[in-house]
C-alpha positions in Angstrom: 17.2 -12.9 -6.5 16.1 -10.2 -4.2 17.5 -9.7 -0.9 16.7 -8.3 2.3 16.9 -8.4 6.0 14.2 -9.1 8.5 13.7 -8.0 12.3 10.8 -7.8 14.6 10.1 -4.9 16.8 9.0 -6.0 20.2 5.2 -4.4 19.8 5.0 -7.3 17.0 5.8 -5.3 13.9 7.6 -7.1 11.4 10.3 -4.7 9.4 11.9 -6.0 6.3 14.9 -4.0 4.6 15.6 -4.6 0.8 19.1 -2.3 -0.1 18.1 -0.6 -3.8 21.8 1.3 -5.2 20.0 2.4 -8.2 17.8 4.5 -6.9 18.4 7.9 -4.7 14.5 7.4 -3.2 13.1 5.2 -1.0 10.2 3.8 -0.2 8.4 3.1 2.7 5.4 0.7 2.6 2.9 -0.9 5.1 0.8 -3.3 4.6 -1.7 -3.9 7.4 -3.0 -7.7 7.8 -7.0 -6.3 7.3 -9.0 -6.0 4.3 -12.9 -6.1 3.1 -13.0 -10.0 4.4 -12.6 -8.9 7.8 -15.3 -6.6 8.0 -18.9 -6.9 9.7 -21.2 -8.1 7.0 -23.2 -5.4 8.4 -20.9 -2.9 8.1 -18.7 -3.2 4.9 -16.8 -1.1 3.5 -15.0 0.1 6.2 -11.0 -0.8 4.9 -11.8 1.1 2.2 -13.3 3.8 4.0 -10.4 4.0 6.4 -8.0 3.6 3.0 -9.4 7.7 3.0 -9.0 8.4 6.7 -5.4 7.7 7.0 -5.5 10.8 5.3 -7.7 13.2 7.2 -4.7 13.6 9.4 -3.4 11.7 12.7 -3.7 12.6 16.3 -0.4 14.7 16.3 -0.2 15.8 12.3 -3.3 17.1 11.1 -2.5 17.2 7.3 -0.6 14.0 6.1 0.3 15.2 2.7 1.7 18.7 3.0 5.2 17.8 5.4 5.6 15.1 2.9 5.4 17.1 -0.1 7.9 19.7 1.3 10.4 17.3 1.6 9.8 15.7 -2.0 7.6 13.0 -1.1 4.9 11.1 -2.7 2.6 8.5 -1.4 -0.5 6.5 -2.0 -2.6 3.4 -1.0 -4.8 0.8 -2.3 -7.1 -1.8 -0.2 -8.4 -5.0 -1.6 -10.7 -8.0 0.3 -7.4 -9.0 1.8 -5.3 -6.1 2.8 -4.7 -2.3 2.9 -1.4 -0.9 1.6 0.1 2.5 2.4 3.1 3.5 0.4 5.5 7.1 0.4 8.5 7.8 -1.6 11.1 10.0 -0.7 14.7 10.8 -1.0 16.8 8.8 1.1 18.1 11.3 2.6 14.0 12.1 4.4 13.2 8.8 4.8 12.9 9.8 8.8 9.9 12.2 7.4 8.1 9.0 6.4 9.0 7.3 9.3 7.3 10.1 11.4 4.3 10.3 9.1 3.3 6.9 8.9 4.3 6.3 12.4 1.8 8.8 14.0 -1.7 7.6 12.2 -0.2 3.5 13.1 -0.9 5.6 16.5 -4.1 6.7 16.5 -6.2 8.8 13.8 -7.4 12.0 14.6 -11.1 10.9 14.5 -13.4 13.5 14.2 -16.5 13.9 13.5 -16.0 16.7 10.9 -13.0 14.2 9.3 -15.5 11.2 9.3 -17.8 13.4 7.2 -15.6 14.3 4.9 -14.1 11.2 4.2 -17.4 9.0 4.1 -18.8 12.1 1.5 -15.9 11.1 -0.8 -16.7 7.6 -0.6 -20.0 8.0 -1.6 -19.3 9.8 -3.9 -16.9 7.3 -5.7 -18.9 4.3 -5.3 -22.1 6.6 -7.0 -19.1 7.6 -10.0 -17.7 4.1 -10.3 -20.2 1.6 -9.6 -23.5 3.3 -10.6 -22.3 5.7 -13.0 -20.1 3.9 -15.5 -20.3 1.6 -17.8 -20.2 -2.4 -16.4 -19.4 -0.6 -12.5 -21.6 -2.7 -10.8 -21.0 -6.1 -12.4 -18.5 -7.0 -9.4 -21.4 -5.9 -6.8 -24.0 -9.1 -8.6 -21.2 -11.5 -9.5 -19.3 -11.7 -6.0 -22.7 -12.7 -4.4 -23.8 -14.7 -7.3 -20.1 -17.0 -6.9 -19.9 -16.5 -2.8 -22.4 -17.5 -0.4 -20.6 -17.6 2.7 -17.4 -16.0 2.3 -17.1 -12.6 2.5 -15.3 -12.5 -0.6 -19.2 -11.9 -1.5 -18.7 -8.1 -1.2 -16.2 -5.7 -2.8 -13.9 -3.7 -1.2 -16.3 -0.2 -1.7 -19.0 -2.8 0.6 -22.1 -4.1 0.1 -24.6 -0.8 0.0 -24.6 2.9 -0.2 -25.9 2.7 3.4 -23.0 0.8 5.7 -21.1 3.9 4.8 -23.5 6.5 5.6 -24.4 5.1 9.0 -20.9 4.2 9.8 -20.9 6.0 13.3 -17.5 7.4 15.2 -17.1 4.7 17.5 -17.9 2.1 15.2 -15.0 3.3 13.1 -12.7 3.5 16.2 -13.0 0.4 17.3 -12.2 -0.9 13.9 -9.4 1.0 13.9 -8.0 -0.1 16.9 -8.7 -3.8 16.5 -6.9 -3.9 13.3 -4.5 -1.1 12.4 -1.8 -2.1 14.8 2.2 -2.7 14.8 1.2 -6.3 15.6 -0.8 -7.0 12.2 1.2 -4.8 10.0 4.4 -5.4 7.6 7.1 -2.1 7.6 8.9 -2.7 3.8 11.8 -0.1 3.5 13.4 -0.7 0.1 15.6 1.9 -1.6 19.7 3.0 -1.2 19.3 2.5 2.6 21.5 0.9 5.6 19.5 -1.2 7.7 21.0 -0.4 11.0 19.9 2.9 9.8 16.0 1.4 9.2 16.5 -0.4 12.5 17.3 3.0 14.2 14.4 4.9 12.6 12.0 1.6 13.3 13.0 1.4 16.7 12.3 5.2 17.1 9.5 6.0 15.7 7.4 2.7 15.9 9.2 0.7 18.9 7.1 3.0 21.6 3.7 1.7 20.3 2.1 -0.6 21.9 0.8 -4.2 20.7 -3.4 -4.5 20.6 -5.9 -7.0 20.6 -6.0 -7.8 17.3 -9.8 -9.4 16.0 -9.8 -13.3 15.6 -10.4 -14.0 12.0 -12.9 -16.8 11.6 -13.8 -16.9 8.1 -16.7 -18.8 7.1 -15.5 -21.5 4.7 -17.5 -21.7 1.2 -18.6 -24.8 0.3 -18.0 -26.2 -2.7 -20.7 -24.9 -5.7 -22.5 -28.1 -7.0 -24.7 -26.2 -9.4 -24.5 -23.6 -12.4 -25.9 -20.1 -11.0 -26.9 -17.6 -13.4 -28.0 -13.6 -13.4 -29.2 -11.5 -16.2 -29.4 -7.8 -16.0 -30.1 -5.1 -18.2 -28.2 -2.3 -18.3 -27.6 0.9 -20.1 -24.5 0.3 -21.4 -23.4 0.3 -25.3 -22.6 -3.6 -26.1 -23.9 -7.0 -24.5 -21.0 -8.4 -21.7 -20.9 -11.8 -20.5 -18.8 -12.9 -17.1 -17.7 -16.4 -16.1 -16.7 -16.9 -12.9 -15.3 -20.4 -11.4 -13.8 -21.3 -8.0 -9.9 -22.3 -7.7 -7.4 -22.3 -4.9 -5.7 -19.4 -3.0 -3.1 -17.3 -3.9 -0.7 -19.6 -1.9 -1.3 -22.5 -3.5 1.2 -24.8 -5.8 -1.7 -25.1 -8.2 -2.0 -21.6 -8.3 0.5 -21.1 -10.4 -1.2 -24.0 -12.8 -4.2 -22.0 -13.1 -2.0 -18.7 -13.6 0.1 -20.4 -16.8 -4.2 -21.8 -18.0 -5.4 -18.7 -17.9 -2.5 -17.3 -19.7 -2.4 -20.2 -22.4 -6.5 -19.2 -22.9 -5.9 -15.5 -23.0 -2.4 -13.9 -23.0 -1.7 -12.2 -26.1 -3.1 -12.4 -29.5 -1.9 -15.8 -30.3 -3.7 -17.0 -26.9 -6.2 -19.6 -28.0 -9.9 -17.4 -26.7 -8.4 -14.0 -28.9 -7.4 -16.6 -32.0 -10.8 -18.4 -32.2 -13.4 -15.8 -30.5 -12.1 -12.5 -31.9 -10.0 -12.9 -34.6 -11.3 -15.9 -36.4 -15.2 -15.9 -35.3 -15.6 -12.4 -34.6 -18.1 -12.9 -31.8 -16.0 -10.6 -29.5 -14.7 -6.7 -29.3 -13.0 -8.1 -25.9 -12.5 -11.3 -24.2 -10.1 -11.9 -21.5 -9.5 -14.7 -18.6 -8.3 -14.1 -15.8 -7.3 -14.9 -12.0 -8.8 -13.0 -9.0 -5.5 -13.9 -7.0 -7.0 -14.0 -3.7 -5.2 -15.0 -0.2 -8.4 -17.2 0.3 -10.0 -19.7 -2.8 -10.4 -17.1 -5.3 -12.0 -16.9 -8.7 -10.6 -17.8 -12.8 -13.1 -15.1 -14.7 -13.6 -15.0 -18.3 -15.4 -12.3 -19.0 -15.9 -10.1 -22.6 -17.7 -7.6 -24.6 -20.0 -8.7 -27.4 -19.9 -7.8 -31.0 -23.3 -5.9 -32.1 -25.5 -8.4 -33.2 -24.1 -11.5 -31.9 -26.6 -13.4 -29.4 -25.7 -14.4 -25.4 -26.0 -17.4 -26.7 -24.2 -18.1 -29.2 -21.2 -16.1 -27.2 -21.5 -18.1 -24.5 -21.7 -21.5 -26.5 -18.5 -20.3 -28.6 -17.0 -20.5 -24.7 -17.5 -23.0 -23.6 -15.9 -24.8 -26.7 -12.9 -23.5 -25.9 -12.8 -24.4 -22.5 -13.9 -27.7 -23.4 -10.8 -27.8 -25.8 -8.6 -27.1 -23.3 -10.3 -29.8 -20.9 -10.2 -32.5 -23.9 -7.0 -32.2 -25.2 -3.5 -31.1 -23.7 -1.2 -28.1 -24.5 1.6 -27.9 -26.6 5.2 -27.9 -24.9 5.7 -24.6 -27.4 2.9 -22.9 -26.1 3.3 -23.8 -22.4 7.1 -22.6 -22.6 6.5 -19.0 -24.2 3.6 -17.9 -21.6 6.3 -19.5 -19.4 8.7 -16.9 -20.9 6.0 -14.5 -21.0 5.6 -14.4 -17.3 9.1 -14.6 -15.6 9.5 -11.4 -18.1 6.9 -9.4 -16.8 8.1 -10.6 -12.7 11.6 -9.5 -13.7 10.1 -6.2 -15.2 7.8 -5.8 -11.9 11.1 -5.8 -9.7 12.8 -3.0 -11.6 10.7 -0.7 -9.0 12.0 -0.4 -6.0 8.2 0.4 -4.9 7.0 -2.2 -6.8 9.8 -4.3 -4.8 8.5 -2.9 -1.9 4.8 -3.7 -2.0 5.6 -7.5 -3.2 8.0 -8.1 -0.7 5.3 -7.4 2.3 2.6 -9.4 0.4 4.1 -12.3 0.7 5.1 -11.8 4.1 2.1 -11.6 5.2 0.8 -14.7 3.1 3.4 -16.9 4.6 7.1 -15.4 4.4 8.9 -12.8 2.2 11.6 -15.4 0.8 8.7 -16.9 -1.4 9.2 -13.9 -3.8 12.2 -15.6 -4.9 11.0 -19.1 -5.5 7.9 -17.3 -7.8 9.8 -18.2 -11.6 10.5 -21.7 -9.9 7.2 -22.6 -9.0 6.0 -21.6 -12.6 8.9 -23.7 -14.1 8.0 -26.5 -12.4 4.4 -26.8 -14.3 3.8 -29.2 -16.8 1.4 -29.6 -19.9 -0.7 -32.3 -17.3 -0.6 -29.9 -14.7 -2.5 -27.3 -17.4 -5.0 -30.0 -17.9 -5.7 -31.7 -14.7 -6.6 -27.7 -13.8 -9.0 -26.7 -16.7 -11.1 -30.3 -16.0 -11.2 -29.6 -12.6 -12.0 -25.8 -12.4 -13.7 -25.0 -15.8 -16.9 -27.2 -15.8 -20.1 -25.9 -15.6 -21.5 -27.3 -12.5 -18.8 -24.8 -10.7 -19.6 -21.4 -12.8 -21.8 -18.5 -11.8 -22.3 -16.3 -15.2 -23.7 -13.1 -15.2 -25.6 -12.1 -18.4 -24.9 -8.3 -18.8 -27.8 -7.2 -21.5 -27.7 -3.7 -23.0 -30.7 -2.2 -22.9 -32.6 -1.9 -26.2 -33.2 1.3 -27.6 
């Protein structure tokens, strides 16, 4: 059970306090209610983009990094198609330091032209070094679009093309700033050996004089439902043939969620999981061969996706499959092996709460999907799913008419 307390600042932003003894650090995490979904399908890539601005500096510190270090601090952040997340760690006894910091570029960013530069350089440069230059980099750039036709979930977070980032002009970026990145769409998770009248002082002081802004209405187009098998080949120069499988399922949300979560982790978790047994150990046909869920705040995606042996065909991969999804379709699992990737799971969300960062950054999430007290109900809602549950959920999800598959061909020499 983890517990916290909860207060809203008048300019809308939501703080939650979760006390941490074990720890002589705290951490300071906000999670801003924006992510690549909300962008212009125009201009994508923006979240991530300003994911590297927050750290160009902010109108009244212009270097983020160096008053933190100097006080022992740390910090990253991450953005994905539903949110951006901004983290520090510090010793307790600085936590004011992260306060001010994070505080000032909620504000406003410096926004220069020299910083926008800069930062839309680096991010060229990473989506050239990731998605272009490695190995299988671009696969999520074709199968998004292949799976999505109306959703915006039908770009990645680094956006749709090279060229949304390198026309992204200053007051484009501004007013995307201002219409998101704001007290009143934003989570403040303090976790760590902390009072929270303390927290409540330091929130009061450092974030209470912002004001609230027009936040933009998020009207998502809704995807309809996929009626029809869509396929892709490409050919690549990569090393071995790849295949990836990817179906629609609920949101993140969602009771049955946490059906398709156990599913996935009865097909694929482990080396007794039924896809390593049959399609690597036993047949072979496989180096790698995983399933997966996308875990989405809006209908996401269950992938399975895997790395051929040399010399098996696409076709005989993909056949080999689709048996095993069939299986799992046809015929129900075993009490025994629902209950140990049962036992698997609430091991791994006890062993994700040992960090009180970890703590942090869960804690805001589901906030911001409905309320924080959900993270304590998580090991109940898996509990409560039975061996029907697991097969109502593969007949409905994993059946071909609702699969987009991208062929990923190595190149022949």
């Amino acid at each position: 059970m983890i517990e916290f307390d909860k207060f809203t600042l008048d300019n809308g932003l939501k703080v939650i306090v979760h006390k941490d003894t074990t720890t002589p650090l705290a951490a300071v995490n906000i999670l801003y209610n924006i992510g690549a979904k909300d962008e212009d399908p125009e201009q994508t890539g923006f979240a991530h983009l300003f994911e590297h601005l927050m750290f160009g500096g902010s109108v009244n510190i212009p270097n983020y990094d160096e008053p933190l270090q100097q006080v022992g601090g740390d910090n990253n952040a991450w953005t994905n198609s539903d949110v951006t997340n901004y983290y520090l760690t510090v010793p307790k006894e600085n936590l004011e330091t992260g306060f001010w910091l994070e505080s000032d570029r909620m504000l406003s960013l410096a926004f220069t032209e020299k910083s926008l530069e800069v930062q839309k350089a680096v991010v060229i440069e990473e989506f050239k070094q990731h998605y272009f230059n490695h190995p299988y980099g671009d696969v999520w750039l074709h199968l998004r679009p292949l799976a999505y036709k109306k959703h915006p979930y039908q770009w990645s977070t680094i956006g749709k093309s090279l060229e949304h980032i390198e026309n992204a002009k200053l007051q484009d970026v501004k007013d995307f700033f201002f219409h998101h990145y704001a007290p009143n769409n934003a989570v403040l998770v303090v976790a760590g050996n902390v009072e929270t009248s303390e927290v409540k002082r330091l929130a009061e002081k450092w974030f209470g004089p912002i004001e609230k802004r027009e936040i933009a209405l998020r009207n998502l187009p809704i995807e309809p439902k996929q009626t029809e098998f869509r396929s892709l080949h490409l050919d690549r120069d990569v090393p071995y043939d790849a295949i990836y499988m990817a179906f629609h399922m609920g949101k993140r949300n969602d009771e049955d969620y946490f059906k398709v979560d156990l599913l996935s982790d009865i097909l694929s978790n482990g080396q007794s999981s039924r896809i390593f047994q049959t399609l690597v150990k036993d047949k072979n046909l496989f180096s790698t061969i995983d399933a997966y869920l996308t875990g989405d705040f809006e209908p996401g995606l269950f992938v399975v996706s895997g790395k051929l042996t040399e010399g098996v065909s696409m076709e005989t991969a993909e056949k080999s499959i689709w048996e095993v999804l069939n299986e799992v379709c046809a015929t129900k699992a075993s009490d025994y092996e629902l209950q140990k990737v049962k036992n698997k799971l609430e091991s791994s969300l006890v062993f994700s709460e040992i960090s009180f960062l970890n703590k942090a950054m869960n804690i805001a999430q589901h906030e911001i999907i409905n309320q924080a007290e959900d993270i304590n109900l998580e090991v109940e809602r898996y509990n409560k799913v039975t061996t029907e549950d697991i097969q109502e959920m593969a007949q409905k999800i994993l059946i071909k008419e609702n699969c987009s598959t991208l062929y990923y061909h190595a190149k022949k020499q």
